[in-house]
BAVEX-510411 format. One record per residue: residue in three letters; z, x, y of N, C-alpha, C, O, CB in turn. Coordinates in steps of 0.001 Angstrom, whole numbers, plus 500000, padded with zeros to 6 digits. Each point is the difference from the previous one (the first is absolute). Glycine has a CB too. Layout:
residues N
ALAZXYZXYZXYZXYZXY
...
end
This chain:
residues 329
UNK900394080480029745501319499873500621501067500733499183500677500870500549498634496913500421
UNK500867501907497750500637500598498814500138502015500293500987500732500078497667496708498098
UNK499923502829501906499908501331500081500913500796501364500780500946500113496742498468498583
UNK501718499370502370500820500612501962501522499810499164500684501018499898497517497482503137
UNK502209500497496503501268500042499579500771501418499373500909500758500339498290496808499360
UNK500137502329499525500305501777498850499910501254500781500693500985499749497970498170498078
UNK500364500776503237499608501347500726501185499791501249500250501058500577496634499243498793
UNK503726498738501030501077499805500739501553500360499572500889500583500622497436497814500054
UNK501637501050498080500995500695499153500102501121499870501128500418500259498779498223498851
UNK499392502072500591499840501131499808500183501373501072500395501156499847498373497292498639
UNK500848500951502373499943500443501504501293500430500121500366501165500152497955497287500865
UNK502605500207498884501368499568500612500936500948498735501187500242500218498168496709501088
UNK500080503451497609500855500580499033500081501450500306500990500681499735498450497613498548
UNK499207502269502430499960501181500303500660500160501321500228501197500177497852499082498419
UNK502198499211502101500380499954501697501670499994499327500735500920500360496884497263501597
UNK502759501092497376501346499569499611500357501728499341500829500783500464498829495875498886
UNK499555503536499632500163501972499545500444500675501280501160500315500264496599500003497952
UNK500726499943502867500422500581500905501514499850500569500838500869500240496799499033499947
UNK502399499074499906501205499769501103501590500648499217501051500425500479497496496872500685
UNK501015502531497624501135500413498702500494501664500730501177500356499948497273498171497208
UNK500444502370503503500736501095500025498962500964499813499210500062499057502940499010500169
UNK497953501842501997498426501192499943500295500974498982499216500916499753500109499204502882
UNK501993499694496641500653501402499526501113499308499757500594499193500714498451502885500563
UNK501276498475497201500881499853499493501342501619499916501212500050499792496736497725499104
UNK501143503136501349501114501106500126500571500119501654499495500018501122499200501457496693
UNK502907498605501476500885499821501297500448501044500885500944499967500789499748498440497999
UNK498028503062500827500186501115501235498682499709500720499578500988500601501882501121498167
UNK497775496794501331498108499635500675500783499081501059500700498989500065496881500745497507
UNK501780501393503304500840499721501661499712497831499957500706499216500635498107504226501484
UNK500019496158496977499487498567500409501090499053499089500168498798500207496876501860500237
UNK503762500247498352500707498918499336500796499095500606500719500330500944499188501007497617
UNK500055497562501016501235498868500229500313499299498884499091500082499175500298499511502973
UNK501597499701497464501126499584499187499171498163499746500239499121500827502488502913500509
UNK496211497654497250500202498645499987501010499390499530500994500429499415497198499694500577
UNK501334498314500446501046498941500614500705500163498229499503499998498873498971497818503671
UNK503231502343498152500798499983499063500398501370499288500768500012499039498318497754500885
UNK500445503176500514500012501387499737500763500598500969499867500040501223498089499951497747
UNK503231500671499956501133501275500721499430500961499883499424500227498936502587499178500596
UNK497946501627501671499918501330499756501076501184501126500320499937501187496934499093497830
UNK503000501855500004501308500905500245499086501736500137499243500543499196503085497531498927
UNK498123502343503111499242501446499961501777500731500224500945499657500711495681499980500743
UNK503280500899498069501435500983499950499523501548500245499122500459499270502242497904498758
UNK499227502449503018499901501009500184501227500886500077501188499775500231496915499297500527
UNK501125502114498942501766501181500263498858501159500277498919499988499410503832499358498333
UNK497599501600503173499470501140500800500703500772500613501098499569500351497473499371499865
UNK501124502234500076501087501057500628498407500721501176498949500489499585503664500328497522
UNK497860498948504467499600500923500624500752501301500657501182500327499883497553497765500168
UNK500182502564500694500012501391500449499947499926501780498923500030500594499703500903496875
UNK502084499013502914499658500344501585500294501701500721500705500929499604500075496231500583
UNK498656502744500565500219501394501312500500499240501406499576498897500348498055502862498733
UNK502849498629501283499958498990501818498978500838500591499604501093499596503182498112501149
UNK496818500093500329499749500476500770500316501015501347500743500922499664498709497447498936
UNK500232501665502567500900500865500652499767498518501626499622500091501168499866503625497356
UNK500812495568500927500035499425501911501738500348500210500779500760499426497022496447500748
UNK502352501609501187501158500738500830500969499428499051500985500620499601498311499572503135
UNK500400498618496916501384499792499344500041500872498465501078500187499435499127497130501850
UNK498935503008498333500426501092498992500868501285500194500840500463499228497187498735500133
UNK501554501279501892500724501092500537501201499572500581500855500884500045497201500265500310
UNK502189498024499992501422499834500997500655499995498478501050500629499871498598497642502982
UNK499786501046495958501367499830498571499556501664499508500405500092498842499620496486499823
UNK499331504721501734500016500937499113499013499534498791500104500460498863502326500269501961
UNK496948498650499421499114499488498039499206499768500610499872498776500033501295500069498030
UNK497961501760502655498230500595500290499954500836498733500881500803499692498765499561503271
UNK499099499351496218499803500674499087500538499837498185499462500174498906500398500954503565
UNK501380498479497991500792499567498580499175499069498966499354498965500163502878501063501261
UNK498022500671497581499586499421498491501512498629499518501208500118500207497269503110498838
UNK500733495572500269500619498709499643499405499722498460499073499302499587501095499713503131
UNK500730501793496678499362499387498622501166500193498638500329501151499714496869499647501257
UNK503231498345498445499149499114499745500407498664500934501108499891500524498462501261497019
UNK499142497640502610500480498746500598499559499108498965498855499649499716501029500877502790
UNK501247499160496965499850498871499115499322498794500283500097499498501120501671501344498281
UNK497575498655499730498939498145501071500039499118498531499731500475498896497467500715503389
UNK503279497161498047499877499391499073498965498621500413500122499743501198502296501446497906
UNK496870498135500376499217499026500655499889499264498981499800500405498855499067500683502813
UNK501303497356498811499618498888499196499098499351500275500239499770501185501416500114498375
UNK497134499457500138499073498914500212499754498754499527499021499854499269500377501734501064
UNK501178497632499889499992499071499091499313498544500256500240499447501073501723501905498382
UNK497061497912499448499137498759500865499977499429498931500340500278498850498144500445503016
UNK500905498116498833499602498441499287499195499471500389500093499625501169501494499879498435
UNK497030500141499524499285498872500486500364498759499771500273499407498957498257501856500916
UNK501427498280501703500456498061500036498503499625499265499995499276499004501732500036503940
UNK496975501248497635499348499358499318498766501270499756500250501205499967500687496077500965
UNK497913502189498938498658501382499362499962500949501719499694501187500110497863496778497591
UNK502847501094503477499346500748501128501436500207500958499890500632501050497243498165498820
UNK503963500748499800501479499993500747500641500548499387500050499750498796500040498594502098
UNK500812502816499778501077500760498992500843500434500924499572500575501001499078500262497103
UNK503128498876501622500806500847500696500718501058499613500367500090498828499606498287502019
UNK500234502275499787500578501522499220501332501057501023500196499719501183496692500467497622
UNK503689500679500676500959500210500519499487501375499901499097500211499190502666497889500427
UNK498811503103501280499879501295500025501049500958500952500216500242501188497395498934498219
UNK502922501224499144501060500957500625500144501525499577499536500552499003501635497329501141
UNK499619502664500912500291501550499477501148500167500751500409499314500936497260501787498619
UNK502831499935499908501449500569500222499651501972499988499047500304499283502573497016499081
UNK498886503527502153500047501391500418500963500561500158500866499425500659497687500270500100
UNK501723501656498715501397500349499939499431501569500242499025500521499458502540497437498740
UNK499182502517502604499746501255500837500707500844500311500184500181501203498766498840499435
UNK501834501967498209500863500687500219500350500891500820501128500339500359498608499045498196
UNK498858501137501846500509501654501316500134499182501121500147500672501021498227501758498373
UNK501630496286500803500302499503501664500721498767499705499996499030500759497783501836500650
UNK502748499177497642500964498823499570500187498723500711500885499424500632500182502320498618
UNK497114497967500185499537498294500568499204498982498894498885499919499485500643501242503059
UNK501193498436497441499693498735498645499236498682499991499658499780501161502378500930498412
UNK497624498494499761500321498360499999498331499374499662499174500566499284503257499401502947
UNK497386498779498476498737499352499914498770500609500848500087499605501162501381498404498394
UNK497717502600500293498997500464500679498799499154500358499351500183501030501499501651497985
UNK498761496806499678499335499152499976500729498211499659500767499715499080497587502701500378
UNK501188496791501432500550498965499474499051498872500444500255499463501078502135501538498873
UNK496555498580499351499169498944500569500361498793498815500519500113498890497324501600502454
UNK501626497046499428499878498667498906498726499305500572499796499868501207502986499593498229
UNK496314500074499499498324499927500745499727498691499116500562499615498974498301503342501544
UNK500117496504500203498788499677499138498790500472500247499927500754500971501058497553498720
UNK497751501410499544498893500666499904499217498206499449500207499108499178500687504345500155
UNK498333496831501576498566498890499301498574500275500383499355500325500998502163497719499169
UNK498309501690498649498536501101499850498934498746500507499973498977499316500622503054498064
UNK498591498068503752499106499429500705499092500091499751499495498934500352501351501104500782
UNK498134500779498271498725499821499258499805500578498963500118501212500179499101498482501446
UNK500408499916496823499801501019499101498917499632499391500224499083499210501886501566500531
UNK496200499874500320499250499582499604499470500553498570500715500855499477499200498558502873
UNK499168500279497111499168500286498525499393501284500141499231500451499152500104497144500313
UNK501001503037501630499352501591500382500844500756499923499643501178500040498929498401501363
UNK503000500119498447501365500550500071499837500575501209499628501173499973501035499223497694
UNK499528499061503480500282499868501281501362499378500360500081498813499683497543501112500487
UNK503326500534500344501066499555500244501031500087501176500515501096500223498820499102497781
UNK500978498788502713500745500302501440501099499504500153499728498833500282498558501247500710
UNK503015500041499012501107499782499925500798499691501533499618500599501005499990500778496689
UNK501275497851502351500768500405501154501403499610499935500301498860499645497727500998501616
UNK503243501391499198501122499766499660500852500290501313499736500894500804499711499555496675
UNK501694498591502622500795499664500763501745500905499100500111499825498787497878497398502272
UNK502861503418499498501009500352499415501269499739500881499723500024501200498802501528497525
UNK502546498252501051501179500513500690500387500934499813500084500487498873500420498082501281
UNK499956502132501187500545501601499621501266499714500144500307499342500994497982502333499840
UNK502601498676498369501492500176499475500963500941500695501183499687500137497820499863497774
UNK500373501911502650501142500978500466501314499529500761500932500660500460497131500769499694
UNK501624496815499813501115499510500625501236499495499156501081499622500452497222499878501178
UNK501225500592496764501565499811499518500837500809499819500686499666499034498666499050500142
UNK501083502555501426500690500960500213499953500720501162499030500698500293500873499211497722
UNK501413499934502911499527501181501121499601501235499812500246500658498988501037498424502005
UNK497708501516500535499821501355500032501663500509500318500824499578500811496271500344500084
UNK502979501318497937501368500349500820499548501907500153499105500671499487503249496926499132
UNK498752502731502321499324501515500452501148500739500989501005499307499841496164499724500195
UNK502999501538500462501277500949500799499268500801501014498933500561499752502733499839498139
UNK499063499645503496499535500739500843500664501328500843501109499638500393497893498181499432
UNK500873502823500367500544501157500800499173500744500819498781500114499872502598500043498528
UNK499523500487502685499181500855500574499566501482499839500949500765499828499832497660501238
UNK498027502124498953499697500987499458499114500911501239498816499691500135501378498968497300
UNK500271502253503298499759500528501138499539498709501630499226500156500944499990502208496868
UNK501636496575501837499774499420501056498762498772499454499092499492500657501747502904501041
UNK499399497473497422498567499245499380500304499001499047500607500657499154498052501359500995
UNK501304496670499393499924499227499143499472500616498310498933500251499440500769498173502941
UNK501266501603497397499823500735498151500289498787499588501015499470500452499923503172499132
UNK498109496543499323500131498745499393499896500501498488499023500711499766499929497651502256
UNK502081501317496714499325500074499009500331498623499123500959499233500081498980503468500180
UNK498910497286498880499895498608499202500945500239498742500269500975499299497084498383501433
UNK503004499393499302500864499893498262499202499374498885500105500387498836502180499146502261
UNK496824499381499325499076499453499504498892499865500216499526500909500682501764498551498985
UNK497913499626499990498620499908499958499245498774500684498815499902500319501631501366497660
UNK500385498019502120500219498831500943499528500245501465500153501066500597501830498339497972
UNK497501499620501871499746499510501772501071499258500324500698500434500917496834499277499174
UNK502878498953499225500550499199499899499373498902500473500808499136500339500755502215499521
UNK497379498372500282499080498921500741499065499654498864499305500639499210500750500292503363
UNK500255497585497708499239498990498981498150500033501115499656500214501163503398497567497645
UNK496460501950500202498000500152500562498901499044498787500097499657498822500255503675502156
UNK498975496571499749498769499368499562498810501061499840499588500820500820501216496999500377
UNK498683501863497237498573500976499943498657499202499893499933498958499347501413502871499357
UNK497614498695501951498831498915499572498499500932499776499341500692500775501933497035500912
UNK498608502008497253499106500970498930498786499569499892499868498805500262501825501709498385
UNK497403500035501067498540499281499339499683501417499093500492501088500303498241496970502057
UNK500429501748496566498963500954499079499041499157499201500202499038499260501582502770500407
UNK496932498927500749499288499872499196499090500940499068500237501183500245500249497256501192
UNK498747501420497777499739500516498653498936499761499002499678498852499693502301501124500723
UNK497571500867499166498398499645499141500564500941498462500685501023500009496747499044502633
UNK502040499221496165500217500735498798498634500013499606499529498875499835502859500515499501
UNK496650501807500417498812499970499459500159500721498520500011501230499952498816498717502516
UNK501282499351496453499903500640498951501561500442499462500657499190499346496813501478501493
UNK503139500861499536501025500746499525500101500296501292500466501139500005499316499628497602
UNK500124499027503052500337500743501831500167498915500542499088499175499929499454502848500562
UNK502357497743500027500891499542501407500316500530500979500744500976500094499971498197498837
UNK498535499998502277501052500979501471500072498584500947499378498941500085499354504315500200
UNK502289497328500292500769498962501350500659500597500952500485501120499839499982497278498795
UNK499639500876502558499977500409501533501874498909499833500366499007499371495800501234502191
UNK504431500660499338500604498792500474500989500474501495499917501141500453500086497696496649
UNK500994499985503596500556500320501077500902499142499807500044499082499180498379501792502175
UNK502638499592499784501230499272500164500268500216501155499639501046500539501157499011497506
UNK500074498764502758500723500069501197501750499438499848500530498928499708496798500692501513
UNK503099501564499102501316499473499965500966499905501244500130500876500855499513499944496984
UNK501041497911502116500749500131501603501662499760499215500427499333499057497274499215503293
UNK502890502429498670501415499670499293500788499266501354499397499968501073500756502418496894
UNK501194497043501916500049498814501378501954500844499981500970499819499264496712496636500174
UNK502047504514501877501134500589500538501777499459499723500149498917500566497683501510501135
UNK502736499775497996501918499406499955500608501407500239499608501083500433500591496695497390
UNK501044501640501645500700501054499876500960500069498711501217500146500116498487499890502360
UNK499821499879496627500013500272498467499674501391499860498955500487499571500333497232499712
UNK502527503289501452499665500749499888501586500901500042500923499512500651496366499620500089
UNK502885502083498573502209500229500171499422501632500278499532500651499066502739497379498426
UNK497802502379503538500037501170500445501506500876500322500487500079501128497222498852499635
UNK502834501631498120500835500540500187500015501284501328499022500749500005501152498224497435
UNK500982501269503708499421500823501053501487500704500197500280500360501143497437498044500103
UNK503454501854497478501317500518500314499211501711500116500725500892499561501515496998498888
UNK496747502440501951500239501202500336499637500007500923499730501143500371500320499728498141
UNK499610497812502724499526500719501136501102500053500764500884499145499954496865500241499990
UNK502263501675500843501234500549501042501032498285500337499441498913500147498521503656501490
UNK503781497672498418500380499029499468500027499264502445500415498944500478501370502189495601
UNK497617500021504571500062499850501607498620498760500328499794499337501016501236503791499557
UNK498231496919498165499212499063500352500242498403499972499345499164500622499491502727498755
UNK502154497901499841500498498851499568499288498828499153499880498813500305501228501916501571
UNK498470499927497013499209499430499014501202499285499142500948500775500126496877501090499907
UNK502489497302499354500512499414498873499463500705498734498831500321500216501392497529501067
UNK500295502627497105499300500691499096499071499332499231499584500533498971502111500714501054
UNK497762497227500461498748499614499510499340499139500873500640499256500744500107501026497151
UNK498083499743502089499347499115501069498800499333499483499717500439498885501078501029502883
UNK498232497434498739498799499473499698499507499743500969500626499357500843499795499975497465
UNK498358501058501898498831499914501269498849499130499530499711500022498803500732502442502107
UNK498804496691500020499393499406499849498203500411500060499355499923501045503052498927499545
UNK497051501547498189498710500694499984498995499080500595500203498828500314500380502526497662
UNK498643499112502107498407499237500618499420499996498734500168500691498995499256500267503560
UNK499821498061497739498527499620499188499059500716499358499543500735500875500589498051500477
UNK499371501410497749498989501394500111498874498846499041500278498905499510501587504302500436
UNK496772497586500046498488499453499292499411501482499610499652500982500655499662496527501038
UNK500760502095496634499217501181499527498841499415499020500006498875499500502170502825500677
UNK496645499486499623498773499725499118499918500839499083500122501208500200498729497956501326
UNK500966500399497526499479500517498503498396499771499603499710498844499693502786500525499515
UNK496611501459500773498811499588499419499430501129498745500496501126499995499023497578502527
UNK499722501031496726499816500835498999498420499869498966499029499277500222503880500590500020
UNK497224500736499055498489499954498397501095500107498739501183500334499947496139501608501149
UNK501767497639497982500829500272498845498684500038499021499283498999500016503344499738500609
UNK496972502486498425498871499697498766500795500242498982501031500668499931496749500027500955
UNK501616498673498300500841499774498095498340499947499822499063499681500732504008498342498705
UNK497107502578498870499094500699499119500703499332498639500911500717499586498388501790501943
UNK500441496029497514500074500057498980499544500985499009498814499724499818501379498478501072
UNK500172502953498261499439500850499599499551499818498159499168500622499339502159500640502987
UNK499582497669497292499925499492498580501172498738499853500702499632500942498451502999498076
UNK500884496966500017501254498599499661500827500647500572500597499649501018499180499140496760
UNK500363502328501573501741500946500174500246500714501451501172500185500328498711500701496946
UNK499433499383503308500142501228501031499242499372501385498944499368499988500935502867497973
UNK500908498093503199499207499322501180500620501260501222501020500666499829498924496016499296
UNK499455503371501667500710501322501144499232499543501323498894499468499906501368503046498304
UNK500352497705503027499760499795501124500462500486500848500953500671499603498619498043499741
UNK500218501382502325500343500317501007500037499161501053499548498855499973499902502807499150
UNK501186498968502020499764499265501413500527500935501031500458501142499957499807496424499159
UNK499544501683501697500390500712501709500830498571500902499670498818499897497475503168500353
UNK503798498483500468500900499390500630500282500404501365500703501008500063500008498637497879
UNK498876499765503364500122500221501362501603499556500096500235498980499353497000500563501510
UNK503669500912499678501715498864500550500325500606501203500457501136500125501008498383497512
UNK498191499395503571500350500290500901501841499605500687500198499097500813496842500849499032
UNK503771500708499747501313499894500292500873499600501477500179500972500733499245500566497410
UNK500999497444502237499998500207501537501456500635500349500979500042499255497304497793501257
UNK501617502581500634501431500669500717500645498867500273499652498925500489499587503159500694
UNK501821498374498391501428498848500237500360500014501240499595500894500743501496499412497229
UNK499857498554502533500852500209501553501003498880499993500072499005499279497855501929502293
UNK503142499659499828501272498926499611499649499957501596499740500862500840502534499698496732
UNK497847497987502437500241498783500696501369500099500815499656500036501182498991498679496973
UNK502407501331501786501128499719500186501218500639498506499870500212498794498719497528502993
UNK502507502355499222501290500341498964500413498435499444499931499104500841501220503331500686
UNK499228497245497243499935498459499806501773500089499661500649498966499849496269500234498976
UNK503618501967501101501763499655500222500155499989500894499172500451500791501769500268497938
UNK500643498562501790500331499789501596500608500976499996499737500747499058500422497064501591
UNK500815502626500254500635500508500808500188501338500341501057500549500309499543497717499185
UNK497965502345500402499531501318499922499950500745501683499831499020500725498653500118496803
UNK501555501558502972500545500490501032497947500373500290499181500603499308504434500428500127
UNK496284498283501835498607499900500411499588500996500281498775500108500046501323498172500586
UNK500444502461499565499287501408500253499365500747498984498835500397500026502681499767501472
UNK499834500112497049499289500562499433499012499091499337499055500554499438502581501114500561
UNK498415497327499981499110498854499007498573500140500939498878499941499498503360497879499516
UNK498016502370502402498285499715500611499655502349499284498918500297499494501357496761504361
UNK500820503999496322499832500730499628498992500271498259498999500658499716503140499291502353
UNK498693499249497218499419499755498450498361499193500080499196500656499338503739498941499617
UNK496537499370501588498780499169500426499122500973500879498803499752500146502523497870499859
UNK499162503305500488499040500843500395499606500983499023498913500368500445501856499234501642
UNK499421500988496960499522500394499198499414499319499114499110500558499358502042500687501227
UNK499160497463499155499782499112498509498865499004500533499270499462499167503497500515499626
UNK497067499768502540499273498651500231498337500142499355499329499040499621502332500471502872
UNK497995501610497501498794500422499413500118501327498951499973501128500491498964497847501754
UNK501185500858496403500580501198499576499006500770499384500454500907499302501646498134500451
UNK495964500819500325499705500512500176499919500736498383499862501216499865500654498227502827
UNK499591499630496179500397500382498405499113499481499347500262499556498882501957500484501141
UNK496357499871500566498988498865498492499023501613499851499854501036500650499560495063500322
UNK500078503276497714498863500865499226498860499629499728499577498869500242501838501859498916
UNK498106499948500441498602499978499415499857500155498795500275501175499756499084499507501896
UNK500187498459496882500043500986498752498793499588499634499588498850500153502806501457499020
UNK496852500814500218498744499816499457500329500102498531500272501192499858498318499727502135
UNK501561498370496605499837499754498911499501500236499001499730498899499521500652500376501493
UNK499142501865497986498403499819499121501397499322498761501218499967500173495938502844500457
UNK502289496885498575500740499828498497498776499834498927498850499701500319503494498924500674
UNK498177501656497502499355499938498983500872499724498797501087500468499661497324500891501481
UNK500924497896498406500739499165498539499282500008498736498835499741499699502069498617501765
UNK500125502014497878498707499763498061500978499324499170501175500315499812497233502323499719
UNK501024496519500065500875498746499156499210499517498387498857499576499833501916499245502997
UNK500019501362496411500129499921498609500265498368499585500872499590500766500097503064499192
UNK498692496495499310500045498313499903500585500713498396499223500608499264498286497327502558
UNK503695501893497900500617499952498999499615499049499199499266500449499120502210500477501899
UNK498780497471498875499952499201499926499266499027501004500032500067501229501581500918497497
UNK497702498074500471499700498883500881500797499269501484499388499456500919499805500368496649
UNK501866500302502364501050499707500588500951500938500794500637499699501010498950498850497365
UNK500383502964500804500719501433500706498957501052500370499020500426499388503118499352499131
UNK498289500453502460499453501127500822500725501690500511501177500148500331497869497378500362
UNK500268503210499272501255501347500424498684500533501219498842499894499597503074501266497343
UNK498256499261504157499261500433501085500971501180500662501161499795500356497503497734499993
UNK500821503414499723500359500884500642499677500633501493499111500851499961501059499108497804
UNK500340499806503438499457500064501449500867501370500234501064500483499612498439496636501317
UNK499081503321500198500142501305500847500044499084501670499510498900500256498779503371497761
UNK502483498669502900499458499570501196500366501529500739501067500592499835499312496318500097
UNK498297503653501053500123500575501127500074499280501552499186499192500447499777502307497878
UNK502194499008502329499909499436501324500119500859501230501200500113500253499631498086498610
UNK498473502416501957499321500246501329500431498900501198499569498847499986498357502180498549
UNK502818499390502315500213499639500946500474500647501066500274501192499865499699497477498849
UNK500244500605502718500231500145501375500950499394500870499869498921500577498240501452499025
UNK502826500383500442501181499480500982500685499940500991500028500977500749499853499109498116
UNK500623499136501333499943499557501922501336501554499877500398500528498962499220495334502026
UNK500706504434500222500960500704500338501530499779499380500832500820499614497567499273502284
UNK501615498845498153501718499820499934499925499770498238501051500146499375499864498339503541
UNK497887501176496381500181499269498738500836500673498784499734501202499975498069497832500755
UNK503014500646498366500139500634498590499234499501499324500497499940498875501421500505501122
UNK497272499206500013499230499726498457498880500574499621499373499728498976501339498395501168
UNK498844503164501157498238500778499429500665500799499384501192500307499997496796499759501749
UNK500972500309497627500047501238499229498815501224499860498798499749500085502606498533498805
UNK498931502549500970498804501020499680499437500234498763498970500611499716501908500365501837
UNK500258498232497457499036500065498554501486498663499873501191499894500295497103503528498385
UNK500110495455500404501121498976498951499135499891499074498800499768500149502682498685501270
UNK499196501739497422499239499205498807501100499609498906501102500497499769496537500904500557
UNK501655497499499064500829498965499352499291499786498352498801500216499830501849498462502871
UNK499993501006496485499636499608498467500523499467499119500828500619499332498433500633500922
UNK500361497182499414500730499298499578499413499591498063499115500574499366501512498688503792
UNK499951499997496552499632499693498685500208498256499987501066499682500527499738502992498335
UNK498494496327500707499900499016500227499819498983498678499082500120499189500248500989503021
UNK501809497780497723499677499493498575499731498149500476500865499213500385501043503039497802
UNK496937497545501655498985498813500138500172498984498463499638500219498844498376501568502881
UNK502636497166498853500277499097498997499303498440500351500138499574501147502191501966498361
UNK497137497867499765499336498777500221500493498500499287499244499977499029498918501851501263
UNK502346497393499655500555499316499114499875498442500748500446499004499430501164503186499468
end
């Protein structure tokens, strides 16, 4: 009895390890934060864009135009409540001088609880987030440009608060790690939104700011990620990233006393605007463990994509490169 006792213990000491964490380095797509553990990823990066040539590139003249530099700042920041629960915050901000559009680009608040982690380092996670683009309106200006809706952005904002719901899972054999993962995100339509419009013709009878009421949109994220421990000191990895972007649309003018004509005039262009993308993702990272506790990682990303007609956001070439300082405490 003594012995089943000891071999039970023992059992329960190793299951208790596992559960401690498949990975302790905090660029291994499987890390998570144990219970009582802060961790801080700090980034700073400068990308490169081209536009593309759809219509709304051409109606602004910037089919083709070069965007560089674009400044990118990103925070990550978590806590384990306990070895398998952790909440965490994730933000970024973008500053974009040749089209003078700024602000939050990322704004989630999550948890993550890790649902199976066995003695094989097998691991399956699933995370729930709030999406944020709603604590700041989208703001943006409109005019007409040969008879056509010319929209440009000031920020980075939707202005619509959303729900994300995630799963990944993941195997570590040895020094190699890889994981699958997906996301669905729905954002829930308002009008958290200041569209300046003093340049459209003054016969239409616009007021010089207005807010319209957007629709709903549901987008998916799915992806891989491999990491290569290469020694104590040195670890490098990659992945690939599917983001399916959806086209926006307005619902209704949400100020009153707008002269119906041109307002059903403005909803005919906007009710479907005909602006989501496609981006295909690769990235690669090599990260240095300073310290037990500090980290320095350095990320590449190429992005490939496809855009609806009306969109600003494809491009014909983007690439991005950041520098990243990983703190554990």
């Amino acid at each position: 009895m003594k012995k089943l006792l000891s071999i039970a213990a023992a059992s329960m000491a190793v299951a208790t390890s596992a559960i401690a964490g498949v990975t302790t380095n905090t660029e291994n797509p499987l890390f998570i934060p144990k219970a009582g553990q802060f961790v801080s990823k700090t980034g700073a990066g400068v990308m490169y864009k081209q536009a593309d040539h759809t219509d709304a590139m051409k109606l602004k003249n910037h089919d083709g135009a070069t965007e560089f530099p674009i400044w990118r700042l990103t925070e990550d920041f978590g806590y384990g409540i306990t070895d398998r629960l952790g909440a965490y915050v994730s933000l970024g901000y973008t500053y974009n001088g040749d089209i003078d559009r700024k602000g939050l680009h990322r704004g989630r608040l999550g948890l993550n609880y890790r649902i199976i982690e066995t003695l094989e380092r097998f691991a399956w996670d699933m995370y729930g987030e709030a999406y944020l683009s709603g604590v700041s309106p989208m703001k943006g200006s409109v005019k007409l440009t040969s008879g056509k809706i010319d929209f440009k952005y000031d920020n980075f904002s939707n202005g619509r608060w959303g729900a994300v719901l995630g799963t990944k899972i993941g195997k570590r054999w040895s020094d190699f790690t890889a994981s699958i993962f997906a996301e669905y995100l729905h954002t829930f339509g308002n009008h958290n939104n200041k569209i300046n419009t003093s340049a459209l013709p003054a016969m239409m009878g616009f007021p010089d700011e207005i807010s319209v009421d957007l629709k709903s949109t549901n987008e998916i994220t799915v992806g891989t990620n491999a990491f290569y421990q290469i020694n104590d000191d040195w670890s490098l990895g990659g992945g690939f990233r599917f983001v399916e972007h959806a086209d926006n649309g307005v619902k209704s003018i949400h100020t009153d006393g707008i002269n119906p004509t041109a307002a059903a005039g403005l909803l005919a262009q906007t009710k479907d605007m005909n602006d989501g993308w496609y981006e295909y993702i690769l990235s690669a990272v090599i990260a240095n463990q300073i310290t037990d506790s500090f980290q320095i990682a350095l990320i590449g990303e190429y992005t490939f994509d496809h855009s609806h007609a009306n969109s600003q956001n494809g491009t014909d070439a983007k690439a991005e490169v950041n520098i990243r300082f990983n703190f554990v405490f």
